[in-house]
Every structure is written in structure tokens, then in C-alpha cells.
Backbone as XML, in Angstrom:
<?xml version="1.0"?>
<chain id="A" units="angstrom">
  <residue number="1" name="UNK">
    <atom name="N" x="-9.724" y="-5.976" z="-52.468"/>
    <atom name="CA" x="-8.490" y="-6.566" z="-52.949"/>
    <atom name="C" x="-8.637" y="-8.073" z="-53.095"/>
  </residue>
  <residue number="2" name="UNK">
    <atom name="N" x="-9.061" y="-8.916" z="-52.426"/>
    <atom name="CA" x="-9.701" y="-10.328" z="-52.293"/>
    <atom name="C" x="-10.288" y="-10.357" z="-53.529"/>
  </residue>
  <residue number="3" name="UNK">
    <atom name="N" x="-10.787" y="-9.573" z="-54.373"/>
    <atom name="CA" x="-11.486" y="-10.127" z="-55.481"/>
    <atom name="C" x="-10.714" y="-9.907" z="-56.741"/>
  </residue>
  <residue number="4" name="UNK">
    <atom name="N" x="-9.738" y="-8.601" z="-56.413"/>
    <atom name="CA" x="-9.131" y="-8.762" z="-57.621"/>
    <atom name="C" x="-8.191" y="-10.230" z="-57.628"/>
  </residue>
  <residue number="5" name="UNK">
    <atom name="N" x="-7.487" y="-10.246" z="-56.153"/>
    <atom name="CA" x="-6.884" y="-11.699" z="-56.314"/>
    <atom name="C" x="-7.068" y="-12.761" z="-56.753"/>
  </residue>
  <residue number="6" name="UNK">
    <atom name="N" x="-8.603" y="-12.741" z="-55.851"/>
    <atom name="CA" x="-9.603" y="-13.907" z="-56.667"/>
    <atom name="C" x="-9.604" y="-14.031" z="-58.317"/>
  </residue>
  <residue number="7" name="UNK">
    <atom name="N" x="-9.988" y="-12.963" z="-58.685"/>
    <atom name="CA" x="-9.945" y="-13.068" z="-60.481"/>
    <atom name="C" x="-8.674" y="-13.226" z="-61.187"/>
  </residue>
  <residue number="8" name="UNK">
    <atom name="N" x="-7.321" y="-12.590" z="-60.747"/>
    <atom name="CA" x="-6.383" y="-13.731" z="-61.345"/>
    <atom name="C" x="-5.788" y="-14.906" z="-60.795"/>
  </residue>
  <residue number="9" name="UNK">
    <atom name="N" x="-6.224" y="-15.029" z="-59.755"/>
    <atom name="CA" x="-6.224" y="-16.790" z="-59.287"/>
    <atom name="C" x="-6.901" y="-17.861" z="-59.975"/>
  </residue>
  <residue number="10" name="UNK">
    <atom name="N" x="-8.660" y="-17.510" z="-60.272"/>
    <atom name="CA" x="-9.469" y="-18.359" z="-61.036"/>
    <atom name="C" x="-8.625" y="-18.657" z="-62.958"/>
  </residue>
  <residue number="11" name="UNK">
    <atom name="N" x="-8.042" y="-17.556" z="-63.017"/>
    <atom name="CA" x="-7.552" y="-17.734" z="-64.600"/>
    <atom name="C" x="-8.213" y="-17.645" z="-65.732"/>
  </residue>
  <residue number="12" name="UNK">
    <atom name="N" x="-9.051" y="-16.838" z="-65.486"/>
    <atom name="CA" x="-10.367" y="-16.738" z="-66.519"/>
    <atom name="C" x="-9.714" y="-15.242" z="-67.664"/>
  </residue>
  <residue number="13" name="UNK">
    <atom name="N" x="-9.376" y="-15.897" z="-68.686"/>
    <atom name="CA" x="-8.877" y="-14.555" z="-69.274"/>
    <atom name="C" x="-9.752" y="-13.496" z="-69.897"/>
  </residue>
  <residue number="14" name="UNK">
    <atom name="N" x="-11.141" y="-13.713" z="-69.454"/>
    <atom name="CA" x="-11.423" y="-12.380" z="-69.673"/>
    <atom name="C" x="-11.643" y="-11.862" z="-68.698"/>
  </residue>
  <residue number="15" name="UNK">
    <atom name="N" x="-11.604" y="-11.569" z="-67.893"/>
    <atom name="CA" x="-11.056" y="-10.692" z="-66.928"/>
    <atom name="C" x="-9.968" y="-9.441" z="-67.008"/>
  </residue>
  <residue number="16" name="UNK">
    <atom name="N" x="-9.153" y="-10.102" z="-68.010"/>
    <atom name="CA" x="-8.130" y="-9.204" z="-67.897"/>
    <atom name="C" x="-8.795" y="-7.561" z="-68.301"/>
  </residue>
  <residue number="17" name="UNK">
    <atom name="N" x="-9.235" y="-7.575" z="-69.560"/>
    <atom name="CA" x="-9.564" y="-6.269" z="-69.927"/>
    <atom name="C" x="-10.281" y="-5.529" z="-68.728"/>
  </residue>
  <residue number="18" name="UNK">
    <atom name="N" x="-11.119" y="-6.412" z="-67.783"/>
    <atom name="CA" x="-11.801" y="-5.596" z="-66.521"/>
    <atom name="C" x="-10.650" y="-5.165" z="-65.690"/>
  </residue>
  <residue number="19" name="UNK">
    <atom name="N" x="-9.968" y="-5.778" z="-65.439"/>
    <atom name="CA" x="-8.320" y="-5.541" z="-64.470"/>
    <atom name="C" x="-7.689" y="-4.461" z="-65.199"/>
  </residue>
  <residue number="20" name="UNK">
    <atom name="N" x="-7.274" y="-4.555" z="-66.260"/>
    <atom name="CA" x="-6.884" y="-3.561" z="-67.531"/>
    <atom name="C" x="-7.597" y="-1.997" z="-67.164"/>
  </residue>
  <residue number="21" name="UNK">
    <atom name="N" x="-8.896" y="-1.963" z="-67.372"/>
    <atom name="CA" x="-9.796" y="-0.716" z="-67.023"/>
    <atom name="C" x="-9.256" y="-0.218" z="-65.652"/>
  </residue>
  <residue number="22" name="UNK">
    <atom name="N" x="-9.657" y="-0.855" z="-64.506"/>
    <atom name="CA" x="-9.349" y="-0.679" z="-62.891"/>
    <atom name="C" x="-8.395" y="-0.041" z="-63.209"/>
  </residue>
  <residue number="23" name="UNK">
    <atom name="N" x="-7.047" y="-0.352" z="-63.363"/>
    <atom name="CA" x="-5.722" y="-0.478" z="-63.790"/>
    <atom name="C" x="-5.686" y="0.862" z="-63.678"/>
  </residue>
  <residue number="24" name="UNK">
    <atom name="N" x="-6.467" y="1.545" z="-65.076"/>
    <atom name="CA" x="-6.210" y="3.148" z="-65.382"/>
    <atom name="C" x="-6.981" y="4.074" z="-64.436"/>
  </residue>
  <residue number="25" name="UNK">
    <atom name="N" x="-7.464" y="3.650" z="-63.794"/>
    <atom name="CA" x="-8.355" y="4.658" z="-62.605"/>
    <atom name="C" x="-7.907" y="4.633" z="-61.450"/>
  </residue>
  <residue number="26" name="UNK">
    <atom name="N" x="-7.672" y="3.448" z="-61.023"/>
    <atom name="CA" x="-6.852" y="3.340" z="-59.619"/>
    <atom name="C" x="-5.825" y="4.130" z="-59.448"/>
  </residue>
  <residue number="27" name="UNK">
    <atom name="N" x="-5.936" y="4.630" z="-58.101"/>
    <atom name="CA" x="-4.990" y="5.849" z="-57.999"/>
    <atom name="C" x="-4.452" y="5.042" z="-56.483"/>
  </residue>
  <residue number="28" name="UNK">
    <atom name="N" x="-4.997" y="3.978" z="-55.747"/>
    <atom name="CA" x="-3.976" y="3.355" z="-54.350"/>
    <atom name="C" x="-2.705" y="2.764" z="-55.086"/>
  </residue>
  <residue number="29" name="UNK">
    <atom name="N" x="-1.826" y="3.077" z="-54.496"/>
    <atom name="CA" x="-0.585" y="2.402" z="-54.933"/>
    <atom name="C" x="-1.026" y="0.207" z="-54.485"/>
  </residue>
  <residue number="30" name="UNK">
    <atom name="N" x="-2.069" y="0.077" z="-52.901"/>
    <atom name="CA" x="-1.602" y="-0.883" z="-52.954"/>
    <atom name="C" x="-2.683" y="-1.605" z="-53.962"/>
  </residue>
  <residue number="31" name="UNK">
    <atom name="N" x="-4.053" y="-1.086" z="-54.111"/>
    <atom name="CA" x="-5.050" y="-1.602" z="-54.956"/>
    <atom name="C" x="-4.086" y="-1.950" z="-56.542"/>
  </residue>
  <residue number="32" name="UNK">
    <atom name="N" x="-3.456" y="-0.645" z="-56.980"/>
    <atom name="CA" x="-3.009" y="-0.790" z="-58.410"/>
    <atom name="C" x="-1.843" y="-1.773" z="-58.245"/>
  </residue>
  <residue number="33" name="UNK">
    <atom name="N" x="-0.584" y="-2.553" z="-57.092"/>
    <atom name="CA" x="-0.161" y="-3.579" z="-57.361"/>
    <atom name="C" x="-0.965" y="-4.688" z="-57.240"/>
  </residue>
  <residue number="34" name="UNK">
    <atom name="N" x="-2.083" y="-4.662" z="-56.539"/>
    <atom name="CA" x="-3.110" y="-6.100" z="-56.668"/>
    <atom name="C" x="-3.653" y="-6.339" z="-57.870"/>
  </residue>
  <residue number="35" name="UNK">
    <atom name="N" x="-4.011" y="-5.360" z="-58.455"/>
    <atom name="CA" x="-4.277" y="-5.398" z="-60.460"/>
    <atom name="C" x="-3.057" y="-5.901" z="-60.808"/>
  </residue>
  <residue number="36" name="UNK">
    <atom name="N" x="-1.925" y="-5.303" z="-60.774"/>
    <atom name="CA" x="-0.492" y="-5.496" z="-62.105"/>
    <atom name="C" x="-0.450" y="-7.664" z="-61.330"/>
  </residue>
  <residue number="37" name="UNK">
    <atom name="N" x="-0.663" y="-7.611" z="-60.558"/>
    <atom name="CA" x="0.061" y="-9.081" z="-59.773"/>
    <atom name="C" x="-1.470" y="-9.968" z="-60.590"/>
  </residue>
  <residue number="38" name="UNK">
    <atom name="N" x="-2.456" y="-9.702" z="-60.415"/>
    <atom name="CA" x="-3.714" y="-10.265" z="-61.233"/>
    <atom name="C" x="-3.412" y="-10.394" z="-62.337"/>
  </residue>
  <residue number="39" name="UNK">
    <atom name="N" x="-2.847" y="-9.414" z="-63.168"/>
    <atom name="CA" x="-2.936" y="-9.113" z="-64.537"/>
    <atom name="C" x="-1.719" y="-10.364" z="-64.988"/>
  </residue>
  <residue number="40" name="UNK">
    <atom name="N" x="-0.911" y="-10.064" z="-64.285"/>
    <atom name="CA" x="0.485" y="-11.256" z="-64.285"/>
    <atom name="C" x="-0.072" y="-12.633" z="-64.403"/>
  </residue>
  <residue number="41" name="UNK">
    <atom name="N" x="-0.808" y="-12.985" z="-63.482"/>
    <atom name="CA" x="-1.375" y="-14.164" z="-63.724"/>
    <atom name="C" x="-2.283" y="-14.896" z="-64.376"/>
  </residue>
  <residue number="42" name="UNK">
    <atom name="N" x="-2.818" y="-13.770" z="-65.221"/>
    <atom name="CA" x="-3.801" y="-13.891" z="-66.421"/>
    <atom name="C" x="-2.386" y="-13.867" z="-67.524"/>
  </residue>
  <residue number="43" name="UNK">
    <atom name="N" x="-1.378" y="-13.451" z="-67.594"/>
    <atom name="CA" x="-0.519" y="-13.159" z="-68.852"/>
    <atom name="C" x="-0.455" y="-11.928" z="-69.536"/>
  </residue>
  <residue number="44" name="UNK">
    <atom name="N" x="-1.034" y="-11.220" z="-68.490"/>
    <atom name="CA" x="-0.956" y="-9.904" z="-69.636"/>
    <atom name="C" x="0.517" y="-8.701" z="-68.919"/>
  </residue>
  <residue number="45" name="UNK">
    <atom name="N" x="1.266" y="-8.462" z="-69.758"/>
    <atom name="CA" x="2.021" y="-7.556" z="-69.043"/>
    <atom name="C" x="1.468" y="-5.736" z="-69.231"/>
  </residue>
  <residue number="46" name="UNK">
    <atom name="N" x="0.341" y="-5.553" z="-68.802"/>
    <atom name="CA" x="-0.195" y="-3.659" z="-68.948"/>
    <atom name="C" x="0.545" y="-3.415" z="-67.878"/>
  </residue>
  <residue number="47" name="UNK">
    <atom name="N" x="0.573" y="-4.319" z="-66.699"/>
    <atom name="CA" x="1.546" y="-3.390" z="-65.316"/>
    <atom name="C" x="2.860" y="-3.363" z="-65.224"/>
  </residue>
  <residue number="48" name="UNK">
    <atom name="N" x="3.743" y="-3.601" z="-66.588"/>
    <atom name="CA" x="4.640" y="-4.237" z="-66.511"/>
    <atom name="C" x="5.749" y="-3.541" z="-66.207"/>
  </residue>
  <residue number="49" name="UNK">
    <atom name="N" x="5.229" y="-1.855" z="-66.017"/>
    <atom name="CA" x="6.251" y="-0.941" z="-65.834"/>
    <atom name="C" x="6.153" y="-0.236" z="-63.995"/>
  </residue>
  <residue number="50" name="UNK">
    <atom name="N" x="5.307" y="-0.438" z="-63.912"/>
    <atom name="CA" x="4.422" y="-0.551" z="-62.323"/>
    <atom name="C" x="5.161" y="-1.549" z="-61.788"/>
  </residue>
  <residue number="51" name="UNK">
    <atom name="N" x="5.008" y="-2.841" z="-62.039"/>
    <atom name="CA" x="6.021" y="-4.310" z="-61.258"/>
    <atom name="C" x="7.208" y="-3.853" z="-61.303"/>
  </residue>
  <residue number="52" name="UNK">
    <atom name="N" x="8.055" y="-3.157" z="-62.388"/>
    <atom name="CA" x="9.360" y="-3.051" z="-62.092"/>
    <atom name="C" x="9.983" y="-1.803" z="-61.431"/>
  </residue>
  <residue number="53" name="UNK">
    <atom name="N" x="8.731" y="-0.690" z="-61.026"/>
    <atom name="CA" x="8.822" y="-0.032" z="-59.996"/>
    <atom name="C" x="8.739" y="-0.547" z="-58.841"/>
  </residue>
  <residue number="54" name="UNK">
    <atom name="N" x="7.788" y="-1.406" z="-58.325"/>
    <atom name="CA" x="7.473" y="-2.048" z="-57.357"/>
    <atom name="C" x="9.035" y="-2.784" z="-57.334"/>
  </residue>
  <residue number="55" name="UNK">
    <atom name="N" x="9.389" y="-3.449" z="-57.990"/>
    <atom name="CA" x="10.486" y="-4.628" z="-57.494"/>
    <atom name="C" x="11.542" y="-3.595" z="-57.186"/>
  </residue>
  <residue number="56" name="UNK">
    <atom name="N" x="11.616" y="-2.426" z="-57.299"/>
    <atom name="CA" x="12.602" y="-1.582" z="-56.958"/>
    <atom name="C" x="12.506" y="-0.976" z="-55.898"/>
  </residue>
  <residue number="57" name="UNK">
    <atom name="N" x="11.440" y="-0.713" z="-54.969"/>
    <atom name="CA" x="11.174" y="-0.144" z="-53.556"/>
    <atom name="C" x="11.916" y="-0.627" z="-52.670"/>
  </residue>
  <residue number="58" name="UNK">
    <atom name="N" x="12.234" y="0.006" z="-51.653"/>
    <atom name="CA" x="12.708" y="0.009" z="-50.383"/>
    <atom name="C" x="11.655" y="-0.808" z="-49.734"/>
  </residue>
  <residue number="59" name="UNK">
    <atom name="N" x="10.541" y="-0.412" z="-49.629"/>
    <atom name="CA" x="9.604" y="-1.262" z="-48.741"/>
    <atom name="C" x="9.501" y="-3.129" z="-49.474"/>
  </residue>
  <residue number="60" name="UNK">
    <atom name="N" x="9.886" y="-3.822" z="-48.641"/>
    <atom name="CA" x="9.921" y="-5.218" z="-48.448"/>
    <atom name="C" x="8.270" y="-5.790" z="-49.669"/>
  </residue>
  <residue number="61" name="UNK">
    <atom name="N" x="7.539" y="-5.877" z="-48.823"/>
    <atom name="CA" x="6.287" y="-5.805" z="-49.158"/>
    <atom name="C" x="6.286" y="-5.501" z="-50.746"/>
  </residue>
  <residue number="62" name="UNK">
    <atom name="N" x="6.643" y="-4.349" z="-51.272"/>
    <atom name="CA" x="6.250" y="-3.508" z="-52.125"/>
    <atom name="C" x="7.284" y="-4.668" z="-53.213"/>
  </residue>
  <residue number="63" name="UNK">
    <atom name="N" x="8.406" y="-4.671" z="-52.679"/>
    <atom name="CA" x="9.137" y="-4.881" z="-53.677"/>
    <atom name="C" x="8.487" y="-6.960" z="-53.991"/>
  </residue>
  <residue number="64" name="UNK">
    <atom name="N" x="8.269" y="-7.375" z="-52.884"/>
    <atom name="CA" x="7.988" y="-9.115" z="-53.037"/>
    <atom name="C" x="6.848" y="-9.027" z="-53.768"/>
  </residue>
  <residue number="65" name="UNK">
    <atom name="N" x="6.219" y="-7.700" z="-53.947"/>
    <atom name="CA" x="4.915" y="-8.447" z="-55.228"/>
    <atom name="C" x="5.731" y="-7.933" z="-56.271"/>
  </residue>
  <residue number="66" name="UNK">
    <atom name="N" x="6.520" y="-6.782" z="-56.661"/>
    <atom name="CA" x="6.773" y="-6.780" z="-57.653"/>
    <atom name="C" x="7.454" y="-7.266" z="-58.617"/>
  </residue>
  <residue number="67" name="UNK">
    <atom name="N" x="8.421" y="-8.086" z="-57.461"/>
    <atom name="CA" x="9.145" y="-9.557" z="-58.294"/>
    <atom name="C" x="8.511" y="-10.823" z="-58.859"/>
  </residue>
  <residue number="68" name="UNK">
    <atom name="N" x="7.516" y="-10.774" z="-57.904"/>
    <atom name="CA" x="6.465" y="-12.194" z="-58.117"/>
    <atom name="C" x="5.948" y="-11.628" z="-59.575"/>
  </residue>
  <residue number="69" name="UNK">
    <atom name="N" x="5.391" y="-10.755" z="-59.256"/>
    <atom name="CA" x="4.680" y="-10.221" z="-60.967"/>
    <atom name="C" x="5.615" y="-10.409" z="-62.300"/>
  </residue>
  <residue number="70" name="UNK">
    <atom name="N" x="7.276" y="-9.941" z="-61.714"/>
    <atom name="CA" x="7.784" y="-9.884" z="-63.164"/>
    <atom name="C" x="8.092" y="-11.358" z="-63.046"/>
  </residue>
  <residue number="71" name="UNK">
    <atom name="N" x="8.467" y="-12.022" z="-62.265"/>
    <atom name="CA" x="8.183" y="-13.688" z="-62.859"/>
    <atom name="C" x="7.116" y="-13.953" z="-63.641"/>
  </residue>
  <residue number="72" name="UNK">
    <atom name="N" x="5.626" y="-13.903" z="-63.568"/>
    <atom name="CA" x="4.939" y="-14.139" z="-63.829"/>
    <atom name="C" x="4.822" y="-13.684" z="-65.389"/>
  </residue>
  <residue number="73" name="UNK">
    <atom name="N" x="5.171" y="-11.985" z="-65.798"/>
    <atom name="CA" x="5.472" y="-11.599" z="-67.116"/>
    <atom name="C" x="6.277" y="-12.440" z="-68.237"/>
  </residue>
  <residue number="74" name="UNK">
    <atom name="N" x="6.844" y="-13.022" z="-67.471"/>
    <atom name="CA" x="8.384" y="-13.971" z="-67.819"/>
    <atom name="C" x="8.972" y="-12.702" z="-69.107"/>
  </residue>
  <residue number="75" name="UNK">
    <atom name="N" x="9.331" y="-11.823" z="-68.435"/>
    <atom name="CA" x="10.531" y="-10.739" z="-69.322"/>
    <atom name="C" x="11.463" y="-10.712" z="-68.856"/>
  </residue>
  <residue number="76" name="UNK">
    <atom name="N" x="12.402" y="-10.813" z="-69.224"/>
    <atom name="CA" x="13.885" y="-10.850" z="-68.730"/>
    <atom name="C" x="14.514" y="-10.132" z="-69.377"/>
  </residue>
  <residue number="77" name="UNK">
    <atom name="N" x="15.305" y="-9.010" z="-68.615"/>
    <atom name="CA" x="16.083" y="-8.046" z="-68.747"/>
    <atom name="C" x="17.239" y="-7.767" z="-68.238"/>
  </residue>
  <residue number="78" name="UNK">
    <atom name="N" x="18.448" y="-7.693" z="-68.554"/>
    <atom name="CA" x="19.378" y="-7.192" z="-67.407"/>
    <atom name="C" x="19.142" y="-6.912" z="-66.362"/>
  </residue>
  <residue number="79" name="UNK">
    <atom name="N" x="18.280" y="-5.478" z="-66.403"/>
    <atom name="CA" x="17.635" y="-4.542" z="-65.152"/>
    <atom name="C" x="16.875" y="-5.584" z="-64.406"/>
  </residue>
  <residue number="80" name="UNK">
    <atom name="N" x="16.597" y="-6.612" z="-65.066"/>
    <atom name="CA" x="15.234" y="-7.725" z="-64.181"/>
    <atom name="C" x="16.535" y="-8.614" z="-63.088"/>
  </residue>
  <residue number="81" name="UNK">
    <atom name="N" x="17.487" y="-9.147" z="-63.912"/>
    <atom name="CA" x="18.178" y="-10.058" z="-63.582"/>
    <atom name="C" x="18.633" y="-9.396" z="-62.414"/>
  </residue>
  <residue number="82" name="UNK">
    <atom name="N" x="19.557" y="-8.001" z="-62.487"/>
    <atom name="CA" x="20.160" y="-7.577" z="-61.091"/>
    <atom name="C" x="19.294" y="-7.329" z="-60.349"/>
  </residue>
  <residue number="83" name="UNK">
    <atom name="N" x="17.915" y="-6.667" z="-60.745"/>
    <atom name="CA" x="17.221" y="-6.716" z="-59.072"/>
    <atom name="C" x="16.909" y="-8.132" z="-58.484"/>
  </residue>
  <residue number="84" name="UNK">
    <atom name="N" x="16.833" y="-9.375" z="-59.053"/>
    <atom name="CA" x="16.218" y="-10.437" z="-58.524"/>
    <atom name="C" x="17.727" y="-11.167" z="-58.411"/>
  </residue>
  <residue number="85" name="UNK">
    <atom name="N" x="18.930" y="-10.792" z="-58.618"/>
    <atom name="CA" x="19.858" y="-11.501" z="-57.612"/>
    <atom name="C" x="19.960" y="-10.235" z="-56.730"/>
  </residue>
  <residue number="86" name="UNK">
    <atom name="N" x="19.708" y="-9.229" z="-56.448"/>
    <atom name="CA" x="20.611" y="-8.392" z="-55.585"/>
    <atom name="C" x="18.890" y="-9.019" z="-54.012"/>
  </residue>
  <residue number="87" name="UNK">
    <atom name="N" x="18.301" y="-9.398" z="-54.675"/>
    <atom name="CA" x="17.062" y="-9.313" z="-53.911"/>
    <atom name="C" x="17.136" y="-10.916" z="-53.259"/>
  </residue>
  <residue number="88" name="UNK">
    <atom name="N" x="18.008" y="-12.068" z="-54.005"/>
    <atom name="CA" x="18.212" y="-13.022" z="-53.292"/>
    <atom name="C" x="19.071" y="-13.102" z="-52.522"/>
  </residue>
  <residue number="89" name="UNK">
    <atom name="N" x="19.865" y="-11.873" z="-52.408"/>
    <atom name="CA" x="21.171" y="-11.521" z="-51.564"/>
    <atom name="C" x="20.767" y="-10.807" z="-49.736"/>
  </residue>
  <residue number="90" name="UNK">
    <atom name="N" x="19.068" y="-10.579" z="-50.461"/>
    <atom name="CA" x="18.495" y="-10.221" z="-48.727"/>
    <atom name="C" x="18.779" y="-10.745" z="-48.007"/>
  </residue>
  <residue number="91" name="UNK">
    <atom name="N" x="18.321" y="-10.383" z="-46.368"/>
    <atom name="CA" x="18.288" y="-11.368" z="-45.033"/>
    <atom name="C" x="17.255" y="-11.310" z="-45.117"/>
  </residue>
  <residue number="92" name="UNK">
    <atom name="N" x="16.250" y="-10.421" z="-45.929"/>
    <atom name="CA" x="14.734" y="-11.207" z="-45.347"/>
    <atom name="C" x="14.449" y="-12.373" z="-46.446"/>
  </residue>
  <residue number="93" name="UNK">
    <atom name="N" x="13.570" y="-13.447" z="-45.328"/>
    <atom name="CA" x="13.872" y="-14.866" z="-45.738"/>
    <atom name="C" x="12.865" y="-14.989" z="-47.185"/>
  </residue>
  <residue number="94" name="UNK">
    <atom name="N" x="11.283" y="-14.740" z="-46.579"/>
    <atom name="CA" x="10.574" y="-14.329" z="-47.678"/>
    <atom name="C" x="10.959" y="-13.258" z="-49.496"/>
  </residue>
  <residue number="95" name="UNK">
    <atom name="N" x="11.737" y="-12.699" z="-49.356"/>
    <atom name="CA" x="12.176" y="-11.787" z="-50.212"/>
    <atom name="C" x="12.918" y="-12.585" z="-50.933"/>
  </residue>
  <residue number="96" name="UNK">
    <atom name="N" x="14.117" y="-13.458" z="-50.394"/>
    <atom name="CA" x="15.018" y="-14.535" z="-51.022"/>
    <atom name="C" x="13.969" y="-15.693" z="-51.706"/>
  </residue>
  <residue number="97" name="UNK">
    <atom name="N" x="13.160" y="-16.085" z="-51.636"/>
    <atom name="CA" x="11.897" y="-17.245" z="-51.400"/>
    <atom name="C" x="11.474" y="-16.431" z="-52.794"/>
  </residue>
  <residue number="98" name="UNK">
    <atom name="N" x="10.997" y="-15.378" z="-52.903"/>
    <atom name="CA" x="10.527" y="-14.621" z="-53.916"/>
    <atom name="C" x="11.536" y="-14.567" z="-55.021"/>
  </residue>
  <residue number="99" name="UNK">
    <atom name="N" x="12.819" y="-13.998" z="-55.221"/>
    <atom name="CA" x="13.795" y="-13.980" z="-55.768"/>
    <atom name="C" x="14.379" y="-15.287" z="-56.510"/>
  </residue>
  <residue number="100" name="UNK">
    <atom name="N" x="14.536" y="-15.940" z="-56.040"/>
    <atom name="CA" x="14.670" y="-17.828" z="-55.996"/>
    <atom name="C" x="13.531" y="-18.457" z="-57.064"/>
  </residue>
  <residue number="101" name="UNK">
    <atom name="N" x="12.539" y="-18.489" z="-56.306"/>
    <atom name="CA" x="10.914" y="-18.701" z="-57.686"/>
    <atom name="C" x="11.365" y="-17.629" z="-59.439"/>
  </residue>
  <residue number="102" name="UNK">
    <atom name="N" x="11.467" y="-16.313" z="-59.050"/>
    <atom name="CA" x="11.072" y="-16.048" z="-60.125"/>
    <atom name="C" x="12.903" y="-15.846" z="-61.212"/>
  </residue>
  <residue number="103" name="UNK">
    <atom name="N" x="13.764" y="-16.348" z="-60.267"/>
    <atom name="CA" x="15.126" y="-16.582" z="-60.925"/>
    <atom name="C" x="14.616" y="-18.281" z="-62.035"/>
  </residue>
  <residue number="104" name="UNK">
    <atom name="N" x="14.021" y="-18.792" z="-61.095"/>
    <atom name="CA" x="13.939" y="-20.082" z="-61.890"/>
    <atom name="C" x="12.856" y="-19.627" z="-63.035"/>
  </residue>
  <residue number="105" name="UNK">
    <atom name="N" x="11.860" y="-19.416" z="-62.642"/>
    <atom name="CA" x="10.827" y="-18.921" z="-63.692"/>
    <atom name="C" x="11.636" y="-18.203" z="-65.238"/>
  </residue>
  <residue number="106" name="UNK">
    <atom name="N" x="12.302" y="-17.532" z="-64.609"/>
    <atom name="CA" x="13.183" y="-16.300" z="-65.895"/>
    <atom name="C" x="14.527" y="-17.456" z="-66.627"/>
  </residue>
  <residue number="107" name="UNK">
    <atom name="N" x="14.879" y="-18.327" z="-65.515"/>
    <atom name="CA" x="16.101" y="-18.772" z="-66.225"/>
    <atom name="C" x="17.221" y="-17.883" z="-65.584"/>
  </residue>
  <residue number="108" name="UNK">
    <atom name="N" x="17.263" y="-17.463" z="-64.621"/>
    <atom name="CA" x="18.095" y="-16.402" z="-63.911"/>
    <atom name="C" x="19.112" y="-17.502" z="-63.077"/>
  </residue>
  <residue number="109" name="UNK">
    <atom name="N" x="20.647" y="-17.265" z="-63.453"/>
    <atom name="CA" x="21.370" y="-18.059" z="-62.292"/>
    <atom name="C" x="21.591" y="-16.927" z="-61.006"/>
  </residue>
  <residue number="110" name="UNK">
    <atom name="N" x="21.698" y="-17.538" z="-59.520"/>
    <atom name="CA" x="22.161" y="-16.978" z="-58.832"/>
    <atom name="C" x="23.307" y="-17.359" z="-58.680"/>
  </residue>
  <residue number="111" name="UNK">
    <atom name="N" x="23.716" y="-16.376" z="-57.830"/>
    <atom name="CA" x="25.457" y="-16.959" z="-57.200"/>
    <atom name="C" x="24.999" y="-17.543" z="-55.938"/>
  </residue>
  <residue number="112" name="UNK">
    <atom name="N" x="26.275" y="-18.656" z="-55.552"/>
    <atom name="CA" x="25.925" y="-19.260" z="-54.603"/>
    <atom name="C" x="25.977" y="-18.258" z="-53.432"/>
  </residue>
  <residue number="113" name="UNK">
    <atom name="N" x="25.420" y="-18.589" z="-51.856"/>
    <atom name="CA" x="25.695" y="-18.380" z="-50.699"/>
    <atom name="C" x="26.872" y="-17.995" z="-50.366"/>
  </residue>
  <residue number="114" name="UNK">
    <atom name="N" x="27.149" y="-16.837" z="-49.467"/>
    <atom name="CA" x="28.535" y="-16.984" z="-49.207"/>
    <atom name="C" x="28.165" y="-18.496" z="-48.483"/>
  </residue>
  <residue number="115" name="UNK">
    <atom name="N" x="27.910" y="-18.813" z="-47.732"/>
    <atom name="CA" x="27.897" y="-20.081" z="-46.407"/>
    <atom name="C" x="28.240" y="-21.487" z="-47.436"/>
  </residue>
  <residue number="116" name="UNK">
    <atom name="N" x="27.542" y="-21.310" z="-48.948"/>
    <atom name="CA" x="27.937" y="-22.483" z="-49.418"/>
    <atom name="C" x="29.711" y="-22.264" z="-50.708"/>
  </residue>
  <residue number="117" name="UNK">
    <atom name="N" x="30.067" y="-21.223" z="-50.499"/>
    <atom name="CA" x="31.690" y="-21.087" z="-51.603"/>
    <atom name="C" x="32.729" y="-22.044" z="-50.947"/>
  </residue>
  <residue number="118" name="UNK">
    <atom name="N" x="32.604" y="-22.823" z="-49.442"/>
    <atom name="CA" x="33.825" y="-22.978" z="-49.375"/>
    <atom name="C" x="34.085" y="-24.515" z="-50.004"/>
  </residue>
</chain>
């Protein structure tokens, strides 16, 4: 997993088509979000239906890469917008942190805090 990270960290776009290949063989759920989150950061959206499964999980984890990724797609959708405010509406702090980045990335307003309406 370190290397797929590695390869969309470095930004080398050919890579992608190697990430692309992996992509269709990988059968780990967590290997195939370390491709779609790579692939994001090269610009390519192939995982782009994978990330918005991911941003929809119950599991914490699952869902904070899959928001980071659809920031990274920069697609904005209705369906994008309510999961990434309902996801800045968490108590987990990281998840809000995630939500927040890729609201700005998209152009997404949140609503304020309750703590800050009065």
C-alpha cells in the first residue's frame, strides 16, 4: 500500500494507467481504496464510483478516504454535497477536518456550528 501511495504522491502521470490496471484486479476493498485515493491525485476519476461508495460507509476510516478522493476528483454533485455536509456534522474530529478540506476544494458551503448560530 506504501507504494501505491507513494505513486500518487510523487505525481507522475503515468502511473495512472498502472493504478488503472491494479484497479481492475484488486479484489481488497482496502488495497482498491489506496488505488481510487492514488488515482485522485494523479486526476483521473476510474474510482470515481468506488470513492462515492466509500464516502458512504458506516466505517469512519472507509468513509475519510472516500471524501478525500472525491475532493480530489473535484465533481460536485448534490449526492457529493449532502454527504460532505452531513459528514461535517460528525463528532469525529478527523472526519469534520476531511469534510471541511474537500467542501472548500468543491466550493461546498457548510452551515454554521450549532455552538457558533447564536
Amino acid at each position: 500500500m506504501a507504494a501505491i501511495k507513494a505513486l500518487g504522491e510523487i505525481g507522475n502521470p503515468e502511473a495512472v494507467k498502472t493504478l488503472e490496471n491494479l484497479l481492475e484486479k484488486e479484489k481488497s476493498p482496502n488495497v482498491q481504496y489506496a488505488l481510487v485515493y492514488s488515482l485522485a491525485q494523479l486526476g483521473s476519476d476510474k474510482g470515481f464510483g468506488m470513492a462515492l461508495d466509500a464516502a458512504k460507509s458506516e466505517n469512519i476510516e472507509t468513509k475519510r478516504n472516500g471524501i478525500r478522493a472525491l475532493g480530489l476528483m473535484k465533481q460536485k454533485t448534490k449526492e457529493i454535497e449532502n454527504i460532505v455536509i452531513e459528514a461535517s456534522k460528525s463528532s469525529n474530529r478527523g472526519l469534520q477536518r476531511d469534510a471541511e478540506a474537500t467542501a472548500s476544494y468543491l466550493g461546498i458551503r457548510l452551515p454554521k456550528p450549532e455552538s457558533e448560530k447564536k
